[in-house]
N, C-alpha and C positions, 0 to 999 in steps of 0.2 A: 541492504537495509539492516539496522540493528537492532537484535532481538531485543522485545520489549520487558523489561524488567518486570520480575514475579512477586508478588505480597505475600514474603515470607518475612516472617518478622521473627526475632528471638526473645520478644518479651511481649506488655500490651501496657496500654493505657490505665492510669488509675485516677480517676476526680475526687478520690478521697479528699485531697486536702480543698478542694470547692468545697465539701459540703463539710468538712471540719471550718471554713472561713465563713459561710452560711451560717452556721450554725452560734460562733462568736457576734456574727451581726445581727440575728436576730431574725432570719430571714429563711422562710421556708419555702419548700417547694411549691407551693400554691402561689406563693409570691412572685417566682419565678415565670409562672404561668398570668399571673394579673396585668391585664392589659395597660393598667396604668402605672406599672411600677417594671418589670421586664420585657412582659410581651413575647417570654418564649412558645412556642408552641408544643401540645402533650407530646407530640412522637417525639421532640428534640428532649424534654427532660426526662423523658424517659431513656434515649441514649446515653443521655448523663450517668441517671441510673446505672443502667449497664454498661456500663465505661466500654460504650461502644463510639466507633470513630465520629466526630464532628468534624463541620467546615472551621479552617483557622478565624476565618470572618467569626464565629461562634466564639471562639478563645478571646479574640479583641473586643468583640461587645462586652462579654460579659467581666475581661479588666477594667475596659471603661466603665462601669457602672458599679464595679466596687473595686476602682481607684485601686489596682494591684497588678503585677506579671503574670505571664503567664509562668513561670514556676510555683507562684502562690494558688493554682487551681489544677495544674494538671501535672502528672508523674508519668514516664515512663521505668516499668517495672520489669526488668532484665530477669527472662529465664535462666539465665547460668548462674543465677546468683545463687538459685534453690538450690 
């Protein structure tokens, strides 16, 4: 059987530029949270916050809903670059 692959990663996730696109739409995190306009839930924008991991389901909602890629919300940020 083949050993299963470890979660070593050499960089991390950034949603800067989500909330740099937020930010041009007008659209804040409580908005995010409004049942009639996102409908995300607190634990999930708060992982945003802390550009901690989401499901990809999560990256395609929230392109759909502001009509953009996923490289316009989310970054992968390389430790070797430090």
């Amino acid at each position: 059987m083949a050993e299963k692959r470890k979660n070593i990663y050499n960089g991390s996730i950034s949603y800067k530029k989500l909330w740099d696109l937020l930010e041009k739409k007008g659209i804040t995190k409580l908005n995010l949270k409004d049942p009639e306009k996102f409908n995300l839930s607190p634990t999930l924008v708060n992982r945003l916050v802390k550009n901690e991991n989401v499901a990809v389901d999560t990256i395609m909602y929230l392109c759909d809903k502001l009509n953009c890629q996923p490289k316009d919300i989310i970054e992968y940020i390389s430790f070797k670059n430090e």
